[in-house]
N, C-alpha and C positions, 0 to 999 in steps of 0.2 A: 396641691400635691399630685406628681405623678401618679397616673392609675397605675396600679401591677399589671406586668404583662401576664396573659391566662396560660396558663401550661395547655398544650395542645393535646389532647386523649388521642394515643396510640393503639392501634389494633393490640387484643391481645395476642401474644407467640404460639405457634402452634405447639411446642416445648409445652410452654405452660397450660393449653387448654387439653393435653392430654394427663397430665399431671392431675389435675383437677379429677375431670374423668374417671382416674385410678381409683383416689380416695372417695369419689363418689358410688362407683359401684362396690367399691370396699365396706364402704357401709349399708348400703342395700342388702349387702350379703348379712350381714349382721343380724339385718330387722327381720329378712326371707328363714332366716334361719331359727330363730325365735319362733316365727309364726309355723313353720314346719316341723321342728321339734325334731330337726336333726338332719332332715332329708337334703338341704343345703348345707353346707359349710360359711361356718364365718369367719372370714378373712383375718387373718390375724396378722398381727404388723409385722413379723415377720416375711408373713408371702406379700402384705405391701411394699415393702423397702426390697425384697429377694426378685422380684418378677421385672421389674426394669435390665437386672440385670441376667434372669432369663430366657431376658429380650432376646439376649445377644446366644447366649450358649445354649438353649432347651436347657429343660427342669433335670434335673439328677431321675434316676431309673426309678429311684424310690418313689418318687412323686408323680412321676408319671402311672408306672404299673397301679397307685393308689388312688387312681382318678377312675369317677365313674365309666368313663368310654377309653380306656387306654388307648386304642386304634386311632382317636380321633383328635388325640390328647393334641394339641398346636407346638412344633420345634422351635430352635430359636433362628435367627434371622440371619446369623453372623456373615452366611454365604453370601445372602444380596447383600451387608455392609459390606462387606469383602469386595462383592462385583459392583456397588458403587462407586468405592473408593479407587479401584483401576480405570472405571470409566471415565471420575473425573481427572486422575494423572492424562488419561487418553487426549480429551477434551483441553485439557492444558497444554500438551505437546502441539495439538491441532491450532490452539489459538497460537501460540507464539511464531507459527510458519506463518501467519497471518492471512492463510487460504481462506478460514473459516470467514473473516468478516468481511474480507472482499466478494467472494461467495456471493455469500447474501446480500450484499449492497449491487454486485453485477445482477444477479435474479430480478430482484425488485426493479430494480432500472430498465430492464429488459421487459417486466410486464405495462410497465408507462398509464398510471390508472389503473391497468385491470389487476388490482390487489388481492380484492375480495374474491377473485375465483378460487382463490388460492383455500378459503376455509371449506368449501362443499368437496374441492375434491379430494383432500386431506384424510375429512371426518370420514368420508366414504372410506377410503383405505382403510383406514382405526377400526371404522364399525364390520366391516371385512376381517380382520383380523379378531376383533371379540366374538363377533356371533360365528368362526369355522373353531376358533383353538383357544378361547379366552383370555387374548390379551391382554394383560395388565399390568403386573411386576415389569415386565421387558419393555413397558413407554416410559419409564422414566427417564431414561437420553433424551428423550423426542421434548420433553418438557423446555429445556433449556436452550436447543435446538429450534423450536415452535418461537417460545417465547424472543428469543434477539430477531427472527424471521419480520413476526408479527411487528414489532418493535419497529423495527427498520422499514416497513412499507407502510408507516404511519397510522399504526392500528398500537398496542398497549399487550403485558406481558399476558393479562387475564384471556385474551382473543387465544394466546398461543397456547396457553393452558386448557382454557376450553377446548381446541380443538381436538386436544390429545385424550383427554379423560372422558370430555361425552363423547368422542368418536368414538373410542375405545369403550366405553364404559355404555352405551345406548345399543352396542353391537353385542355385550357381553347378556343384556338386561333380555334380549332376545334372543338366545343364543339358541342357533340349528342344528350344528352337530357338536357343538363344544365339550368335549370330552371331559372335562371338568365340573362340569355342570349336570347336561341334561344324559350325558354317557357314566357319570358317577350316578345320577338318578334312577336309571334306566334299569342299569344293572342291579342295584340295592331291589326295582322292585321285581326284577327277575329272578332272581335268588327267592326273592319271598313268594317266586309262587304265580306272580302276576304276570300276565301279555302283555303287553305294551306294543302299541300302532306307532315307530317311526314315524310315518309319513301323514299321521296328526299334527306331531310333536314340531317335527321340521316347516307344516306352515304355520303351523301357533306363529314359533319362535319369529318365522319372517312376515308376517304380520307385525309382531312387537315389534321387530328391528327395525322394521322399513318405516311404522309408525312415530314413532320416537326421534330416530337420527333423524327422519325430517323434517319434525317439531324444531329440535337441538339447531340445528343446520340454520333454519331461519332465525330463531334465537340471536344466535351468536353473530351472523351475517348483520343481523342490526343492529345489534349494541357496537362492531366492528362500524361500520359505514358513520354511526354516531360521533365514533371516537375519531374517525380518518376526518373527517367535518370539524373538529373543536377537541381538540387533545384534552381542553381542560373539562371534557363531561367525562372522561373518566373515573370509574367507580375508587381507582386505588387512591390509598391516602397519602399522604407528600413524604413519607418516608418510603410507600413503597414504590413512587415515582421516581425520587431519587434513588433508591437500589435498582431499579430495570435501566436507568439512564447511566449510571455507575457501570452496571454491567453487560450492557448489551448493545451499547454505543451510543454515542451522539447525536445530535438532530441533524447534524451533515452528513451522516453516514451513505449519501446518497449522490454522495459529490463523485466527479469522471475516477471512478478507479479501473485499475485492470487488473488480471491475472496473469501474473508470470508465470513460467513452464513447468516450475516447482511444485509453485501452489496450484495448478491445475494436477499435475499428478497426486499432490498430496489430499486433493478433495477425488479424485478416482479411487484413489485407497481407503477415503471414507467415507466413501457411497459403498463401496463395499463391505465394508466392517461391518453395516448396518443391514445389509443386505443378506447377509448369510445370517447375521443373528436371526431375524425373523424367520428363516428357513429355520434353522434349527432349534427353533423353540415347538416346532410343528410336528406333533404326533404325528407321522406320516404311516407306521403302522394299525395307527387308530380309524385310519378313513380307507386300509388296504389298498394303498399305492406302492408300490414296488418300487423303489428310488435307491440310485446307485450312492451314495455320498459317504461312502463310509471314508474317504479320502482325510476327512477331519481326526480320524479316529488316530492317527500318526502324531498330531500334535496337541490334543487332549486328550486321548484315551479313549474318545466316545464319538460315533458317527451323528452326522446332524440330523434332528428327530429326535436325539436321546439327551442332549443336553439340557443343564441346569446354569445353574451359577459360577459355580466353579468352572467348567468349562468356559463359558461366555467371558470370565475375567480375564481367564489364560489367552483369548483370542484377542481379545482388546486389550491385552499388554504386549501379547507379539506385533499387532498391527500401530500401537505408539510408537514402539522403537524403527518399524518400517517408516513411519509419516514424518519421522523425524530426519531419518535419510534422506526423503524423497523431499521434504521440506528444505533438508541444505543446515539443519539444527549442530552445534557444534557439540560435545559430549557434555560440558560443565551447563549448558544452554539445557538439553534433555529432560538433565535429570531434573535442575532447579526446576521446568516448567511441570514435570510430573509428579513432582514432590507439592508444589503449591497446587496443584491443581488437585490433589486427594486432601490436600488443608479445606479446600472450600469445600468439601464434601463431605465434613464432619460432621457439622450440625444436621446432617439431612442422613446419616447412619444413624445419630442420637434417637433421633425421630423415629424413624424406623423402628427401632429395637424397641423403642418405649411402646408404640403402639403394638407391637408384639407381645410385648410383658402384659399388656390391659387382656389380652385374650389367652394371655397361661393362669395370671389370675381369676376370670372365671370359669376356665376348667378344673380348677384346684377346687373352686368353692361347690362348682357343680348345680349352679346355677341356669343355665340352657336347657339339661333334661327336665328338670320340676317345672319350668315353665311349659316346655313340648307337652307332657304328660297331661297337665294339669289342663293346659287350653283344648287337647284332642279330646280329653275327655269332655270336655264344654261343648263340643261341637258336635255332639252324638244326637241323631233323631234329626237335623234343624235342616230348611229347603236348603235348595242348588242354591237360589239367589241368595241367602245369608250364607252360607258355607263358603262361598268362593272368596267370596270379600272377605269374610272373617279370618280367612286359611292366610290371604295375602299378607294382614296387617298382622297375623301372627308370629309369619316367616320376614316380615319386616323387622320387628322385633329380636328375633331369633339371630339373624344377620349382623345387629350391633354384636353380639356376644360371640358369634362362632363367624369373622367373614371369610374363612376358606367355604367355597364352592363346594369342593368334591366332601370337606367335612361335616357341612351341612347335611348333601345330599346323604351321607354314609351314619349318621346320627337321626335323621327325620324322616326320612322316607317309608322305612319298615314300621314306621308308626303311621304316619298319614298316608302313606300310598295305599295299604290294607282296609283304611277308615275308610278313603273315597269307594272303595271298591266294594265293601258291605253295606254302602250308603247309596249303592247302583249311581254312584256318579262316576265322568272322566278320568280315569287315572290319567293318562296323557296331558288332559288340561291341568292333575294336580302338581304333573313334571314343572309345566311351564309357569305353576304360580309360582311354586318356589323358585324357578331362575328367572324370573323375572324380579320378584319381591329382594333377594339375592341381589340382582345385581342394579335395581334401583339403589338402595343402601350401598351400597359401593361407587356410587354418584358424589357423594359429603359423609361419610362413616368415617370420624378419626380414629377406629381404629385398624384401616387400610394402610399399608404402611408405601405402597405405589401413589397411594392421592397426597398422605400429608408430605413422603417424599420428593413427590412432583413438583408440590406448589412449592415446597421447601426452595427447591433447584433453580424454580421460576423467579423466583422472591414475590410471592403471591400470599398473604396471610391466610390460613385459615378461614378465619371470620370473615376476612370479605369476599372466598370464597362462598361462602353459606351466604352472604346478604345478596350477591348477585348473582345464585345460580338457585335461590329463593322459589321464584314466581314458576319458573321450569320446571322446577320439581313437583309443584303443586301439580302443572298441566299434565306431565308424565304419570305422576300416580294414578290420576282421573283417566288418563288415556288404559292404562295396564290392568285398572279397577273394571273398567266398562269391557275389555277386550276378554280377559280372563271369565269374568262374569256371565256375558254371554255364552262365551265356549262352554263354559259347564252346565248349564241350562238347555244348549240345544245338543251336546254332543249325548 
């Protein structure tokens, strides 16, 4: 008798492991609220079924104003789905002039071997970009971008994805003047009262940064050189092999192509798309640069420095219908490729908005304060050496539940920055636990809606995110545990 053929175990979806997720801190809320005797909330199946889709819109005024930290209460996401879904109409127009994958097949060809330079000097850029202004939300382009790159110079979608999130995300974990971070910290603990030394803060931060992205950098450079050596020791599994080959070309992609005059103009216009977005995601009045650029404010209402999402979509919608000119696209050609192109961009707004809903749901229950309260009060009396570490794995914790940066800082500081400072230890160094602990957790934290939307984009599972960014993280926390720890013992 024929054996049965074995059904092959599929990664689970990132869909469904946030899903999961929901109902699981649904229920913690339950048991926190029992044992508190009121001081949590528990979740009721209403706000579980209601907060996916608060994902999308923030909670009604009622339920906000009824939360313990209203100021900090998390909105809905709708803007970045909204600026995703233009990006990927954008992205659609771009492929169909077929600039894009000539592009990157001329690049590669042009390096001849030297592939691998291509990840150090990348992640540098990224972690440039996290540790000045917090990079994050705005790498999502780069994901899919990275990934067919990587692809194409015989490396795998995971290289292209790493490059972007721990560059970015190693840069954030360190952050020196990121305004989001350690400038929402800064000032929470100015307001209470505290001085605060900058120019501690700033080399903590570049210590962490410089530590880390160099750890990441070799990391990823080997498992890269692995994969460029033997495609099949690739960590992805045969479905998500076949999706990166599906969508980000074939193993000839490397065969004599050229660029026509079209598609070189139409990649001029999208090195610049990408160019001014990065400018204008940049607090420039935050670091007191005088910068003339208000030229933007004609066609979004808002000079660059001051934009968000809405803005970012309206330029990457004017700069599709330019690409599509400059490509030679004909009108019924345009739309069809901008229309499909925000099709595949669906499931990675889903995502999005659900991991948003996972963090309105534990504002609603009010779960974050009881645990800050409860651990600061545990930490009263104890040395620098147990205090720093313990602060870290606190705000580790703290981070799954609240991962805005600036909400963090604006909920937890005027509690811990005051502890550190009656406890005659570093406030400075307790700046950089928390962005540090912060933005470790936003390394694999499903509920970042920039990571599970990235890998979404990449076609990168979740899970095999976590199993092969695994061992790094271990090294990373040890690196940020020994750095942190020090600092507060000798400062």
């Amino acid at each position: 008798m024929a054996e049965k053929t074995k059904k092959k175990k599929e990664p689970i979806s990132s869909f469904s492991i946030l899903l999961i997720l929901l109902v699981v801190l649904a229920v913690i809320s339950w048991i926190a609220a029992a044992a508190t005797g009121g001081t949590v909330t528990a979740a009721s199946l209403s706000n579980i079924l209601t907060s996916p889709i608060y994902g999308f819109t923030g909670a009604p005024t009622d339920i906000v104003e009824g939360a313990a930290n209203p100021d900090t209460f998390p909105g809905g996401a709708l803007e970045v789905c909204f600026f995703v879904m233009i990006l990927g109409g954008f992205l659609g127009v771009m492929t169909k002039t077929g600039a894009l994958d000539n592009g990157i097949a001329v690049l590669v060809k042009k390096l001849k071997g030297n592939e691998l330079v291509l990840i150090p000097i990348l992640m540098i850029l990224f972690s440039i970009g996290g540790t000045t202004y917090g990079m994050c939300e705005e790498t999502v382009p780069f994901y899919v971008l990275l990934a067919a790159t990587m692809y194409a110079a015989g490396f795998d979608a995971m290289v292209g994805s790493a490059v972007v999130l721990l560059g970015a995300g190693c840069g954030v974990l360190g952050s020196t003047v990121n305004p989001f971070a350690v400038g929402a910290a800064v000032s929470s603990l100015v307001d209470a009262g505290i001085q605060v030394n900058q120019g501690i803060i700033i080399a903590l931060g570049a210590i962490l940064w410089i530590s880390t992205t160099a750890v990441s950098i070799i990391y990823v450079m080997k498992y890269a050189a692995k994969v460029k050596k033997d495609r099949g020791s690739t960590i992805l599994s045969l479905q998500e092999q076949e999706a990166e080959k599906e969508n980000f070309g074939k193993d000839n992609a490397l065969e004599d192509v050229k660029l026509t005059g079209r598609q070189k103009g139409a990649l001029i216009v999208f090195a610049i798309a990408f160019i001014v977005m990065v400018i204008s995601f940049i607090p420039w009045e935050d670091f007191g640069v005088e910068i003339f650029l208000g030229w933007s404010a004609v066609i979004t209402g808002l000079p660059l420095g001051e934009w968000y999402f809405v803005e970012a979509a309206c330029w990457f919608f004017i700069l599709a219908l330019i690409i599509a000119v400059v490509g030679g696209l004909t009108e019924a050609e345009t739309v069809k490729a901008f229309i499909d192109g925000t099709a595949d961009m669906m499931s990675v707004v889903m995502i999005i908005a659900l991991a948003r809903g996972i963090s309105i749901l534990m504002a609603e229950t009010g779960m974050s304060d009881w645990i800050l309260l409860n651990a600061s009060n545990a930490l009263q009396g104890v040395s620098a050496f147990i205090f720093a570490p313990a602060s870290w794995l606190l705000y580790v914790v703290l981070s799954f539940l609240i991962p805005s940066s600036s909400g963090m800082a604006t909920v937890s500081m005027p509690i811990m920055g005051p502890l550190a400072a009656n406890l005659g230890f570093s406030v400075e160094t307790m700046v950089m636990i928390f962005s540090s602990a912060n933005g470790f957790v936003n390394l694999f934290t499903p509920t970042c809606g920039a990571i599970m939307g990235g890998l979404a984009v990449a076609h990168v599972q979740y899970g095999t995110w976590l199993k092969w960014v695994g061992k790094l993280l271990a090294i990373l926390a040890v690196i940020c545990l020994v750095i942190v720890t020090v600092a507060m013992c000798i400062l």
